[in-house]
MMTF fields as JSON, N, C-alpha, C and O atoms, coordinates in Angstrom:
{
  "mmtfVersion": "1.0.0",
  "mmtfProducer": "UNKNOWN",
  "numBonds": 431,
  "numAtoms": 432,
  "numGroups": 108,
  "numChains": 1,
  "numModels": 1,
  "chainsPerModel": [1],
  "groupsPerChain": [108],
  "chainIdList": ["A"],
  "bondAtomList": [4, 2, 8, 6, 12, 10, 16, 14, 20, 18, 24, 22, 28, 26, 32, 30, 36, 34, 40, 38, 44, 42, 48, 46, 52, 50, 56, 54, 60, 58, 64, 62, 68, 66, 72, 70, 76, 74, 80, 78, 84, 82, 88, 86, 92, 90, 96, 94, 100, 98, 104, 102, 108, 106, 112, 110, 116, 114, 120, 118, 124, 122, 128, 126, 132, 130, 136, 134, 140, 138, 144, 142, 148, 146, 152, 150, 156, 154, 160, 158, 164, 162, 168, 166, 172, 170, 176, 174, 180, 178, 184, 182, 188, 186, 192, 190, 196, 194, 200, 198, 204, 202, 208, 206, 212, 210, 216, 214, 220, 218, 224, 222, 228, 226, 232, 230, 236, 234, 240, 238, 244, 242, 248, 246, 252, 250, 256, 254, 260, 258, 264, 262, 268, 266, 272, 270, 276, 274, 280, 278, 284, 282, 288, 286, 292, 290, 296, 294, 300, 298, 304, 302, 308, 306, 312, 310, 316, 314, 320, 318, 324, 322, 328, 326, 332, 330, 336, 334, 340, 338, 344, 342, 348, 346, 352, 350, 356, 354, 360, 358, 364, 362, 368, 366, 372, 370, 376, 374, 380, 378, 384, 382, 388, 386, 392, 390, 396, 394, 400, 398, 404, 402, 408, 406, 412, 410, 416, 414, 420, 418, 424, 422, 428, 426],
  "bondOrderList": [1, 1, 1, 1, 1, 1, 1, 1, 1, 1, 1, 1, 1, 1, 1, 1, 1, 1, 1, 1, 1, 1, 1, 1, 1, 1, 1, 1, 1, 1, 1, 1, 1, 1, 1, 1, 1, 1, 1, 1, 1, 1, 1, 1, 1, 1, 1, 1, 1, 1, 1, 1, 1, 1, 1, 1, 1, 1, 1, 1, 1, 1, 1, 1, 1, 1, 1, 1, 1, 1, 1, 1, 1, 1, 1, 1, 1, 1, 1, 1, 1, 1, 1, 1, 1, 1, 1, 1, 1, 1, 1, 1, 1, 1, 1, 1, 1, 1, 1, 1, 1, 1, 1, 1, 1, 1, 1],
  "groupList": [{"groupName": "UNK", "atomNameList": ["N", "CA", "C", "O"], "elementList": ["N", "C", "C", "O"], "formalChargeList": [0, 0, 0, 0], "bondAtomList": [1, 0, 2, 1, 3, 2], "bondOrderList": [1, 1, 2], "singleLetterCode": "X", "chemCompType": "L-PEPTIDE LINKING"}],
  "groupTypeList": [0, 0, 0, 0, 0, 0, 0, 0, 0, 0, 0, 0, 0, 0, 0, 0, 0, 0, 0, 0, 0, 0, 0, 0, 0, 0, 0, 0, 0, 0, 0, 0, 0, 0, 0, 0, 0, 0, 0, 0, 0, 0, 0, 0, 0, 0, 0, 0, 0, 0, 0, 0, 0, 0, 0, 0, 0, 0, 0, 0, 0, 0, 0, 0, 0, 0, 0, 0, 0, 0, 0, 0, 0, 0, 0, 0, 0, 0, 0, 0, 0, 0, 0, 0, 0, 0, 0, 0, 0, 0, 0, 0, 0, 0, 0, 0, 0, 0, 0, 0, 0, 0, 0, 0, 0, 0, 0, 0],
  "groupIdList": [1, 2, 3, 4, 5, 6, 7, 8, 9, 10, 11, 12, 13, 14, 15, 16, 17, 18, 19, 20, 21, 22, 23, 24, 25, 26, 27, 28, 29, 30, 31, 32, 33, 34, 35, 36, 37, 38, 39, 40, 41, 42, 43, 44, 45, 46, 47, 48, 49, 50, 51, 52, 53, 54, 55, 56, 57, 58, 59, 60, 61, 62, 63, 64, 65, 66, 67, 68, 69, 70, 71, 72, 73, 74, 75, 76, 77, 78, 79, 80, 81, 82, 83, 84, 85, 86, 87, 88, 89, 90, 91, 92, 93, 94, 95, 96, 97, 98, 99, 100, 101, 102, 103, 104, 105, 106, 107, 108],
  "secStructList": [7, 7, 7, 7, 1, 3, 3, 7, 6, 6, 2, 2, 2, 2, 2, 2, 2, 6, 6, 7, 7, 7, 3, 3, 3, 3, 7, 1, 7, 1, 1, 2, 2, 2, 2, 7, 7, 7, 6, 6, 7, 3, 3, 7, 7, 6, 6, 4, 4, 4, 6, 1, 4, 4, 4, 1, 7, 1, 1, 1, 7, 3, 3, 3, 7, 7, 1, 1, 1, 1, 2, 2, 2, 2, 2, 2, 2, 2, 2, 2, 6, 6, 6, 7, 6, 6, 3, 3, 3, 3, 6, 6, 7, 2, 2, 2, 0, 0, 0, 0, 0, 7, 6, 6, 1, 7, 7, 7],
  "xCoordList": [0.843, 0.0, 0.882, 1.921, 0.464, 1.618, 0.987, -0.085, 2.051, 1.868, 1.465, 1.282, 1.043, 0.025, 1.125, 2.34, 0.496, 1.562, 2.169, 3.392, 1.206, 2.27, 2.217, 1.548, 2.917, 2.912, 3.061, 3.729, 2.565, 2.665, 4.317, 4.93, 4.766, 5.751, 5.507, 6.475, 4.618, 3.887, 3.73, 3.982, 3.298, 3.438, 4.64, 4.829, 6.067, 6.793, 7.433, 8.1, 7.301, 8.265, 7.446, 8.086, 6.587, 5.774, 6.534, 7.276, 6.605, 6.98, 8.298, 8.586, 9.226, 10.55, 10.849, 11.663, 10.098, 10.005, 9.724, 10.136, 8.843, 8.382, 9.187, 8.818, 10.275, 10.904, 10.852, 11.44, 9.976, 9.757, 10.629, 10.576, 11.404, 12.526, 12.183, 12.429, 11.713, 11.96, 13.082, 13.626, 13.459, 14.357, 14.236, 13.495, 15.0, 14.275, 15.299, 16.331, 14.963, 15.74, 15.726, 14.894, 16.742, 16.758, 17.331, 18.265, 16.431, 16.887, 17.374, 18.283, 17.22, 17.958, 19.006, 19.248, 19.819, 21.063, 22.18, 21.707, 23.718, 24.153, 24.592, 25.171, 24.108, 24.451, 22.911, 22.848, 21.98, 21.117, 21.214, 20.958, 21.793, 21.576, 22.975, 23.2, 23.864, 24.832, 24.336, 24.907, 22.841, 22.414, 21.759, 22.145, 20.342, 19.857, 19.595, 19.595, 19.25, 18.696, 18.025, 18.473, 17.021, 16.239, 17.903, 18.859, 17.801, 18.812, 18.445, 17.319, 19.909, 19.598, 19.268, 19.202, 19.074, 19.191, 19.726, 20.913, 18.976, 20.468, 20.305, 19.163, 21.332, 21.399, 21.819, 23.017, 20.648, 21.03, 19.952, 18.798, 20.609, 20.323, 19.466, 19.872, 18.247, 17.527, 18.367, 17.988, 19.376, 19.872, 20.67, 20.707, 21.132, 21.677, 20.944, 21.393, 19.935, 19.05, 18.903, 18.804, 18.932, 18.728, 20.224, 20.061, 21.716, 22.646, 23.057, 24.06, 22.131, 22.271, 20.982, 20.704, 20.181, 18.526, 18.501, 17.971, 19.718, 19.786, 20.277, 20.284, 20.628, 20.966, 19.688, 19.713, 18.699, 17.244, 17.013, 17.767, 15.633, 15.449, 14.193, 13.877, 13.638, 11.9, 11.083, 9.898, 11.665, 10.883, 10.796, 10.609, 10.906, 11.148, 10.23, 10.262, 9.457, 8.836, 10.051, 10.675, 10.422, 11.416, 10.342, 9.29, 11.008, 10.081, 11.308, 12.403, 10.54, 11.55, 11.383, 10.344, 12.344, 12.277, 12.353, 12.333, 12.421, 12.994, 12.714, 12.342, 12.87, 12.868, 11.506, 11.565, 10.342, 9.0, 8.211, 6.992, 8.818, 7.846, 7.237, 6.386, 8.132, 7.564, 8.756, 8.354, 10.122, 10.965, 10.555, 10.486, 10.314, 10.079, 8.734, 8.561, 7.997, 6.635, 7.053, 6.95, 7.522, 8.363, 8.963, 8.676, 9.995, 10.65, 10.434, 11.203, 8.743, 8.286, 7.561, 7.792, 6.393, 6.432, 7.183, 6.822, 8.19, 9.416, 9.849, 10.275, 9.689, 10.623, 9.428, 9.715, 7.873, 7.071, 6.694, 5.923, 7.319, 7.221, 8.062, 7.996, 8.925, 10.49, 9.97, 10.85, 8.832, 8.724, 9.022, 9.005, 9.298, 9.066, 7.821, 7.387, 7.304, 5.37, 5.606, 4.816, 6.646, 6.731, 7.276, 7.441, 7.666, 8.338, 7.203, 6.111, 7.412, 5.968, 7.197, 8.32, 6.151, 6.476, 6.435, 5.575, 7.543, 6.903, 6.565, 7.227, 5.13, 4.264, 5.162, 5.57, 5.243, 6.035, 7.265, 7.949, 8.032, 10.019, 10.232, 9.505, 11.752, 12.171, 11.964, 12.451, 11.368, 10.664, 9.609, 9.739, 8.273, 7.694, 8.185, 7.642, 9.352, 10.385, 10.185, 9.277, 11.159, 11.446, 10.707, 11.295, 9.43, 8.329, 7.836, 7.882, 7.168, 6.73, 7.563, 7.316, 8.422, 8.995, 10.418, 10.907, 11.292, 12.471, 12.97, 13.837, 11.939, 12.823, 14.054, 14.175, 14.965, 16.243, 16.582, 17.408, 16.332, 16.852, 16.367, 15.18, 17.561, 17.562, 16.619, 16.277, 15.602, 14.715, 15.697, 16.483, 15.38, 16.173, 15.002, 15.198],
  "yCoordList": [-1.185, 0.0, 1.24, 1.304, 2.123, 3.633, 4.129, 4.002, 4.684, 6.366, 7.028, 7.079, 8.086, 9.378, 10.1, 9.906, 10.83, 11.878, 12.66, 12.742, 13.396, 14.553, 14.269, 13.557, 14.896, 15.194, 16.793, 17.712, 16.881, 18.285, 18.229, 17.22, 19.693, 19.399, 19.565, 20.146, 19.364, 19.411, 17.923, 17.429, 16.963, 15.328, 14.862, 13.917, 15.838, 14.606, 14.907, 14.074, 16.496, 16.887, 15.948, 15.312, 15.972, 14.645, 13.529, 13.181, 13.026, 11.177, 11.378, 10.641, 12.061, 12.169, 12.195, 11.472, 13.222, 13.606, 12.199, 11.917, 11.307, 10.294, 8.792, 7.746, 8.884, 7.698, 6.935, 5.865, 7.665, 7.258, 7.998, 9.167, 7.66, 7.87, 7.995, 6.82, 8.496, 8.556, 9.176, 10.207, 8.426, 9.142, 10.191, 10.106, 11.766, 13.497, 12.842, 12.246, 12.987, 13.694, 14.674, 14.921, 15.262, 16.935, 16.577, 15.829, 17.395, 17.479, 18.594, 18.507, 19.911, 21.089, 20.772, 19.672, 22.112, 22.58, 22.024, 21.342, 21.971, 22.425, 23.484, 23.558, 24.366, 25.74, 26.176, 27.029, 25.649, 25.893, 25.123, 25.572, 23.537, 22.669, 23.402, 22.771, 24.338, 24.674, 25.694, 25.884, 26.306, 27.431, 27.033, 27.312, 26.091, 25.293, 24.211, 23.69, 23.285, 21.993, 21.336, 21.641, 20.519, 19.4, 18.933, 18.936, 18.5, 17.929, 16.596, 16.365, 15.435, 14.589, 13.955, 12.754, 14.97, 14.797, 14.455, 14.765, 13.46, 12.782, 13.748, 13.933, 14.495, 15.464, 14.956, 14.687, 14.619, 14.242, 15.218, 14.956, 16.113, 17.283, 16.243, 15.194, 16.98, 16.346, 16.126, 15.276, 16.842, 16.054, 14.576, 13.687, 14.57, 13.744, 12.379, 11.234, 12.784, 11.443, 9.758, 8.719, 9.923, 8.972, 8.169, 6.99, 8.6, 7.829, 7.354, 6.646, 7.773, 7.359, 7.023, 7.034, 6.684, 6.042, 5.355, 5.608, 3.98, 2.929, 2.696, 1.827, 4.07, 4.656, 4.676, 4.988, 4.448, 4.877, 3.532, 2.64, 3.298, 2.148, 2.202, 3.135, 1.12, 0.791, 0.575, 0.903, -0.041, -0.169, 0.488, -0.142, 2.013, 2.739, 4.202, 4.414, 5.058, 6.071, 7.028, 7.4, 7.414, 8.244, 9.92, 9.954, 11.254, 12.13, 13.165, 13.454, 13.609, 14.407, 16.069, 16.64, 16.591, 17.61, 18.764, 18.135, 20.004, 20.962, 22.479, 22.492, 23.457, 24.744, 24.783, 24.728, 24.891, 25.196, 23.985, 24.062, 22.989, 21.309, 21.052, 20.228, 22.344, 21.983, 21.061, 20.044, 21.322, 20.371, 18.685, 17.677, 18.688, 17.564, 16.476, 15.29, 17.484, 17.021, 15.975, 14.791, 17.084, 15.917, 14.756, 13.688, 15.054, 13.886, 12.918, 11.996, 13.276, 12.194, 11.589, 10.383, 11.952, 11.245, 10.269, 9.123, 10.796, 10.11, 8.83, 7.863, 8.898, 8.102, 6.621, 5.425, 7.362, 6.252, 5.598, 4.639, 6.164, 5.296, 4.26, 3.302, 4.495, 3.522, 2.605, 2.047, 2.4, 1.615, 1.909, 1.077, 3.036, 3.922, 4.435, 5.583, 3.188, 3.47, 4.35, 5.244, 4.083, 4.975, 6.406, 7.094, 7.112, 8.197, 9.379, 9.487, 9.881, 11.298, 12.73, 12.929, 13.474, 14.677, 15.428, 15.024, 16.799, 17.708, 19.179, 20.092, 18.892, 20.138, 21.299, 21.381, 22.081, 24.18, 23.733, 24.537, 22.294, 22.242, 22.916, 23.329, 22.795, 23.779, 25.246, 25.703, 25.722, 27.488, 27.056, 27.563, 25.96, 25.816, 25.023, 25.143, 24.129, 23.822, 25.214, 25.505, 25.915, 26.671, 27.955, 28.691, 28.17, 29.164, 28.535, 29.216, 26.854, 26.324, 25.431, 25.448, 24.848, 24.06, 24.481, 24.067, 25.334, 25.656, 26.893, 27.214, 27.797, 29.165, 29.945, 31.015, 29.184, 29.087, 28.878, 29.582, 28.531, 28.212, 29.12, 29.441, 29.879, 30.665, 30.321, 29.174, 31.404, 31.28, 32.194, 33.128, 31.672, 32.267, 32.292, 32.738],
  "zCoordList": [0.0, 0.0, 0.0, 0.657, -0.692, -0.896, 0.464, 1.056, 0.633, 1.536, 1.115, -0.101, 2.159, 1.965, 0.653, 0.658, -0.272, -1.48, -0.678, -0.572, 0.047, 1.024, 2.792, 3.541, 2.886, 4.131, 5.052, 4.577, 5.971, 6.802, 7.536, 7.882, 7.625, 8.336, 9.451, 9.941, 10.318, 12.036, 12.1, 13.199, 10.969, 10.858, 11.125, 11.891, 10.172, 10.476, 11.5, 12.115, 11.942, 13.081, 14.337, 15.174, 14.316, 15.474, 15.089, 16.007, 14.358, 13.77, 14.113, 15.057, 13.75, 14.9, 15.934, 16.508, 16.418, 17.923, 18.715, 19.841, 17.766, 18.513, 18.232, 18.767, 17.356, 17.27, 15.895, 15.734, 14.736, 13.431, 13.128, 13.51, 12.559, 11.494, 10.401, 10.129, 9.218, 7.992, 7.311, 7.707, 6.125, 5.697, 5.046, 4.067, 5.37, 5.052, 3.625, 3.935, 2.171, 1.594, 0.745, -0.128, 1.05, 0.267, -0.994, -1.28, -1.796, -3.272, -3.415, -4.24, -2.939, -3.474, -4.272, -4.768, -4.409, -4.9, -4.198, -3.29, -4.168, -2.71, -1.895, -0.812, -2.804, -2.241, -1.572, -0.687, -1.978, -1.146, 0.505, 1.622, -0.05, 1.731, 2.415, 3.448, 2.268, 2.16, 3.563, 4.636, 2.94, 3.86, 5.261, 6.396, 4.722, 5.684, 5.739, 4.624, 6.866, 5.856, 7.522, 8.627, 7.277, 8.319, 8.61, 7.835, 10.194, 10.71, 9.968, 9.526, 9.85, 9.437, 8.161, 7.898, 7.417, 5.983, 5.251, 5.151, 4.176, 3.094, 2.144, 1.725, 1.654, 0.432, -0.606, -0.702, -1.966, -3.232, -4.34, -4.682, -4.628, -5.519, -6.87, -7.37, -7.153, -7.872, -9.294, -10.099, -9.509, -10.957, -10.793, -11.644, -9.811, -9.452, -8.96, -8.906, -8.693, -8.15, -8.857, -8.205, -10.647, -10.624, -10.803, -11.119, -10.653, -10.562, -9.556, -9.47, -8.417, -6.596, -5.906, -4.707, -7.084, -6.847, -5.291, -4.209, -6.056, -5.235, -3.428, -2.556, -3.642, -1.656, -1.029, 0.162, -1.475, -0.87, -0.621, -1.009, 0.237, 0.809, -0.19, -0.927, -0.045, -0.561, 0.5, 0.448, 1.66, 2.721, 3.758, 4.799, 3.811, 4.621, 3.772, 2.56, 4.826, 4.146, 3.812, 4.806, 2.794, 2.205, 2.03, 1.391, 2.831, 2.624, 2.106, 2.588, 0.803, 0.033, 0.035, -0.294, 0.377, 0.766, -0.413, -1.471, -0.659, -1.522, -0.775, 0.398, -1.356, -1.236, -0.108, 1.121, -0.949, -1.096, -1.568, -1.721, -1.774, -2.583, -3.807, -4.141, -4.704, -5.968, -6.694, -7.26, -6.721, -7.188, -6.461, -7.165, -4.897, -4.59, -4.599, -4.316, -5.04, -5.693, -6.988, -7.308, -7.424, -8.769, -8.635, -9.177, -7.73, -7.616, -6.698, -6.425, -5.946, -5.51, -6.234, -6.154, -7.257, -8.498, -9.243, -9.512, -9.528, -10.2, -9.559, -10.191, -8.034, -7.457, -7.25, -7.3, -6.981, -6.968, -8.18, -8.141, -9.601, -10.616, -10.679, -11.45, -9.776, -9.818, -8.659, -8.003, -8.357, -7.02, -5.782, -4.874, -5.653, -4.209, -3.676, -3.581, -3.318, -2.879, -1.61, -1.308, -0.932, 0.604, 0.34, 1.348, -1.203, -1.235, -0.626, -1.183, 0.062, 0.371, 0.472, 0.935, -0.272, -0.716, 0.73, 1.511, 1.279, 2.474, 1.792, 1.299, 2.043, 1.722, 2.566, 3.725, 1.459, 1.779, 1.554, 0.92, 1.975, 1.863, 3.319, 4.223, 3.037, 3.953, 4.487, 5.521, 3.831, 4.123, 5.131, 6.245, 4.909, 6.0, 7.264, 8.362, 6.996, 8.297, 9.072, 9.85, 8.698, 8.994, 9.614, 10.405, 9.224, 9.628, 10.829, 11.854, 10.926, 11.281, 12.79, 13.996, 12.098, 13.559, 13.794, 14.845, 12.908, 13.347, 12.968, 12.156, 14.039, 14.017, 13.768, 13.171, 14.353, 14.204, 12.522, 11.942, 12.308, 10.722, 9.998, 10.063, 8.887, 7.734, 7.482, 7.771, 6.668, 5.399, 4.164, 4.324, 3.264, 2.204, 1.15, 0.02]
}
């Protein structure tokens, strides 16, 4: 069964807080994860994604991060055509991290 498409970032900052692990990954730039980024994050810049596909798990919810969630919208698409039923997109990216659960962190 797939996972939810998106997710809130008040969801996953709960699902951490509480011992669910998913794996965050950031697609940015690296001059963007350069600025801020979810602690914990695997950083693989969306051009790069499909020559390091295979670092990702299948059995694990994989939640893909970007700016704002329009690059990672995509490439959660992308990734559930490849058989990543657990890939879920984080609705806003890092800007709503950041508004939302981590003050501390740049908005850019």
């Amino acid at each position: 069964m797939a996972a939810p498409f998106e997710i809130e970032v008040e969801e996953l900052d709960r699902r951490r807080k509480a011992g669910d692990e998913p794996v965050v990954l950031d697609v940015r730039e690296p001059w963007e994860f350069a600025l801020c980024a979810i602690d914990g994050s695997l950083h693989i810049p969306m051009n790069g994604l499909p020559g390091r596909v295979e670092e990702l798990p299948k059995d694990r919810d994989v939640v893909v991060v970007c700016h704002h969630g329009g690059r990672s919208a995509q490439v959660t698409m992308w990734l559930r055509s490849k058989g990543f039923d657990r890939a879920i997109n984080l609705d806003g990216g890092v800007d709503a991290w950041a508004r939302r659960i981590d003050p501390n962190m740049k908005v850019y």
